[in-house]
C-alpha positions in Angstrom: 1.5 7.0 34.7 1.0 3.4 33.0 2.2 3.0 29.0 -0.1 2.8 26.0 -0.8 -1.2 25.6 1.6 -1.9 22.7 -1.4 -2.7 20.8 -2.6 1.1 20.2 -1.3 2.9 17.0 -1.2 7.0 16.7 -2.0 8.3 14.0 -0.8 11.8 13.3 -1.7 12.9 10.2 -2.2 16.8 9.8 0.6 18.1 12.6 3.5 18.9 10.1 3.8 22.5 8.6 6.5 21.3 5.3 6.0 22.0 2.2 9.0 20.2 0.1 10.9 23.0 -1.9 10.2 20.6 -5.5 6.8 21.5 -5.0 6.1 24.7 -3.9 5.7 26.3 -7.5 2.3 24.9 -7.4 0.6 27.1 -4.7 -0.6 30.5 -6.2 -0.1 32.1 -3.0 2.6 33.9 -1.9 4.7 33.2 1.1 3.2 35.0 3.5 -0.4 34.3 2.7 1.0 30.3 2.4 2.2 30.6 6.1 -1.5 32.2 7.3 -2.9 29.2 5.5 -1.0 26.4 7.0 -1.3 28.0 10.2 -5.3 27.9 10.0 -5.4 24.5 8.5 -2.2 22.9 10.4 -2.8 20.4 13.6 -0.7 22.4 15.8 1.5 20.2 17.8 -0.7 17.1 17.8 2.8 14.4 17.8 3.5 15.9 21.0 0.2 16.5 22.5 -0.5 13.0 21.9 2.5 10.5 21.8 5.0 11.8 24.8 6.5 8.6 25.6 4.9 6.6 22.8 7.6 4.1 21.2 8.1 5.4 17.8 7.1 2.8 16.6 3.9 2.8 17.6 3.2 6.7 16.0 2.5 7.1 12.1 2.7 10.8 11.0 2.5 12.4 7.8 5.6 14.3 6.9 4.0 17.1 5.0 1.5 19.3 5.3 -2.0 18.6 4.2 -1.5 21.2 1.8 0.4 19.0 -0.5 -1.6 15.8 0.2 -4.2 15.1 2.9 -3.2 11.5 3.8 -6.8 11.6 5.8 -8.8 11.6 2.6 -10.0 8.8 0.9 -7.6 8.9 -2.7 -10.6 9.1 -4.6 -12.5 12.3 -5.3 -15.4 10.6 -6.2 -15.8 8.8 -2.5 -14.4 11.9 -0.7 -17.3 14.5 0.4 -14.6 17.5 1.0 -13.6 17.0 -3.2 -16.7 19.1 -3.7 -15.3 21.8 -1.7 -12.0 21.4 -3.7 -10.5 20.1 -0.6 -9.7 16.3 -2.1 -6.5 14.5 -1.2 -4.9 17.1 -2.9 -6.2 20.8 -2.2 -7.5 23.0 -4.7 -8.9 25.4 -2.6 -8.1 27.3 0.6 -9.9 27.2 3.6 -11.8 29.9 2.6 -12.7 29.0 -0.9 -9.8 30.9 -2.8 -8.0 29.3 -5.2 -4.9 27.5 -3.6 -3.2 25.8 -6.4 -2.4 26.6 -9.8 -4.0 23.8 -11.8 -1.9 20.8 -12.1 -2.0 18.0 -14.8 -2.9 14.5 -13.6 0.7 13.3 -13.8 1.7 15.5 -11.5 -1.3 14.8 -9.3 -0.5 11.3 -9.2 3.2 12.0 -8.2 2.1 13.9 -5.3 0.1 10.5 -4.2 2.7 8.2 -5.3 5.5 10.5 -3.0 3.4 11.1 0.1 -0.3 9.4 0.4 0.7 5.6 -0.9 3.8 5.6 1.4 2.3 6.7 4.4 -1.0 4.1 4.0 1.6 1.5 3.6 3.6 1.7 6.5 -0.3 2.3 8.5 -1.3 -0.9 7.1 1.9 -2.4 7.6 1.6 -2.1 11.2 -1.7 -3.1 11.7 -1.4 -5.9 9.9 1.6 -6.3 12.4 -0.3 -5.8 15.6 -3.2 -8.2 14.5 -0.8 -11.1 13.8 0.9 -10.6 17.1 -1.8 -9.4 19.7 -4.9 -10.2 17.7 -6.6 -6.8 18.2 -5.1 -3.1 17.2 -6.6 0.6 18.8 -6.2 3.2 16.2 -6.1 6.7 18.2 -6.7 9.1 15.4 -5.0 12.7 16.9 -6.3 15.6 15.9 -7.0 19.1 16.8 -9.3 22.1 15.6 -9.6 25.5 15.6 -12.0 27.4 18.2 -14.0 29.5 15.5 -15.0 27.4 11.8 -13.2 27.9 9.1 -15.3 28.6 6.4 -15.0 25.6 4.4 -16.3 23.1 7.7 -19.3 21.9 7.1 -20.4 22.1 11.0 -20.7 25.9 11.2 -22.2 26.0 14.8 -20.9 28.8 16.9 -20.3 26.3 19.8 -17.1 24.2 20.2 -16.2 21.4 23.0 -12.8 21.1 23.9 -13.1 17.3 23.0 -14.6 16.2 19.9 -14.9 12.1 19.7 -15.5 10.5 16.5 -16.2 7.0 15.9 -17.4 4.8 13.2 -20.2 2.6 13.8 -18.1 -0.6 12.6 -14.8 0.0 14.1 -16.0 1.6 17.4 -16.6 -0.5 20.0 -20.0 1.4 21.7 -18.7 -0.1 25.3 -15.2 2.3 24.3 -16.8 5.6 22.7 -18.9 5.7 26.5 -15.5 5.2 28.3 -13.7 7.9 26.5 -16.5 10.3 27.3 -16.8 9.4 30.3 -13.2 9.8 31.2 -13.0 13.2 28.7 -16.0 15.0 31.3 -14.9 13.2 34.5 -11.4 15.5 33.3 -13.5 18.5 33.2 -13.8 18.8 29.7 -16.4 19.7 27.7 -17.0 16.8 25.2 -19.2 15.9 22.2 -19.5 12.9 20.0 -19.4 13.3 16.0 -19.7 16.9 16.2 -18.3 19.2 14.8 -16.1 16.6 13.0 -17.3 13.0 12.7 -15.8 9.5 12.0 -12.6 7.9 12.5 -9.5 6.5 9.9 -9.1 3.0 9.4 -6.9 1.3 6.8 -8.6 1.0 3.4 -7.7 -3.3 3.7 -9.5 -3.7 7.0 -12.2 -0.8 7.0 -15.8 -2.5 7.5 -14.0 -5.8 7.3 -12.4 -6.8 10.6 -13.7 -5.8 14.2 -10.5 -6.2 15.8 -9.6 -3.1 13.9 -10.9 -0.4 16.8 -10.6 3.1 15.7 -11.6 6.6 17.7 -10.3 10.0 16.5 -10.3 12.3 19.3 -10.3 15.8 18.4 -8.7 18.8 20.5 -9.6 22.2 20.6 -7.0 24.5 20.1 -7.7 27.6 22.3 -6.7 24.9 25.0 -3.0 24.5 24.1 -2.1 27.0 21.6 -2.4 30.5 20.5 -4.4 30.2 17.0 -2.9 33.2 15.3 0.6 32.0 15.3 0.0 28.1 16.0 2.7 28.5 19.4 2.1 26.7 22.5 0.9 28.0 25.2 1.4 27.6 29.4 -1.0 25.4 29.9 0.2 23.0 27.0 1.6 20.5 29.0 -1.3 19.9 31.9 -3.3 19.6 28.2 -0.9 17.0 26.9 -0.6 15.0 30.4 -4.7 14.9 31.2 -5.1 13.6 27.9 -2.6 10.8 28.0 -4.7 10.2 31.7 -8.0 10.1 29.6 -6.6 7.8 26.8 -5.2 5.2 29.4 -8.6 5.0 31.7 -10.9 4.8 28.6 -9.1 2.3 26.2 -9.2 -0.6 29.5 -12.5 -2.1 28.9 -10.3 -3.5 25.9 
């Protein structure tokens, strides 16, 4: 099977299950209800499912869980739609609407941003900036996956779930790509939708609606494919997943 151009960036940003020692005081839940929580909201596996064989340095990952801060979110509450549901860059509430943090003060806020979100938007932009200056044109490949049944706090509550949710954003997605992705997605056998139940697709805050050779496409996963959702472990069929995938990525990203 052919590489990823060296052009295309992963991004991986809800796969990691940490939560640093220094900051685990905050959650007012206790370990064992902590562990069924990140197992709900965690991105089971999505570094591997994604970037086998992918130069490192072509992957961006967040090395937390989004527990402590969801580098996916837009830093400010006030331009962030999941804030209202106290699900912000940094989690108030539980997927289920309990309370998930003791309150913190703004300092401390601000120090989880300052350790996690700013460091990990730097190196994204960083290597964007990068790609552009050498191959004039970057493919963002947002990875992540979803669980089977909603959670409570999704605001898509339809029963029905694809295996493959695409998102795109109507700047930084090429309409000629979002057809060839789902194109190659069903021609796999998979059961695919566009926008739903999760819609949209990251871009760097310095580019976003500013520069077209920015492409972006998050491609979501269901999880019943690949994993067993009450523990988060892989199952059989995880690696024909991970390898008709990779096939699907290839074929739809030529037309660029």
């Amino acid at each position: 099977m052919q590489p990823f151009p060296e052009w295309v960036i992963f991004h991986v940003p809800h796969d990691s299950k940490v939560i640093p020692a220094e900051v685990r005081h905050q959650f007012a839940l206790d370990d064992v209800a902590l562990m069924q929580e990140i197992i709900k909201m965690t991105d089971h596996h999505t570094l591997e499912l994604f970037t086998r064989g992918v130069p490192e340095q072509q992957i961006i990952r967040s090395p937390v869980s989004r527990l402590v801060v969801d580098v996916e979110r837009f830093v400010d509450d006030a331009m962030e739609p999941m804030a209202t549901r106290g699900m912000g860059v940094v989690y108030k509430q539980t997927s289920s609407g309990k309370a998930l943090r003791h309150p913190i003060e703004i300092k401390d806020r601000q120090t989880l941003i300052n350790d996690w979100y700013h460091p990990h938007h730097n190196k994204l932009i960083s290597l964007t900036q990068q790609m552009l200056d050498k191959y004039n044109q970057v493919l963002l490949i947002d990875a992540h996956s979803f669980p089977s049944v909603p959670l409570p706090y999704e605001p898509d509550q339809q029963l029905y779930r694809p295996q493959i949710c695409i998102g795109t954003d109507n700047f930084h997605t090429p309409k000629g790509l979002e057809r060839s992705f789902i194109r190659q997605f069903e021609a796999a056998g998979f059961s695919t939708t566009l926008n739903a139940p999760f819609a949209g697709s990251l871009v760097p805050m310095p580019f976003y609606q500013m520069d077209s050779r920015v492409s972006s496409v998050m491609i979501e996963v269901n999880r019943a494919l690949y994993c067993d959702e009450k523990t988060g472990e892989v199952t059989a069929n995880f690696d024909q997943v991970a390898i008709q995938i990779k096939k699907c990525l290839i074929s739809g990203m030529i037309i660029l």
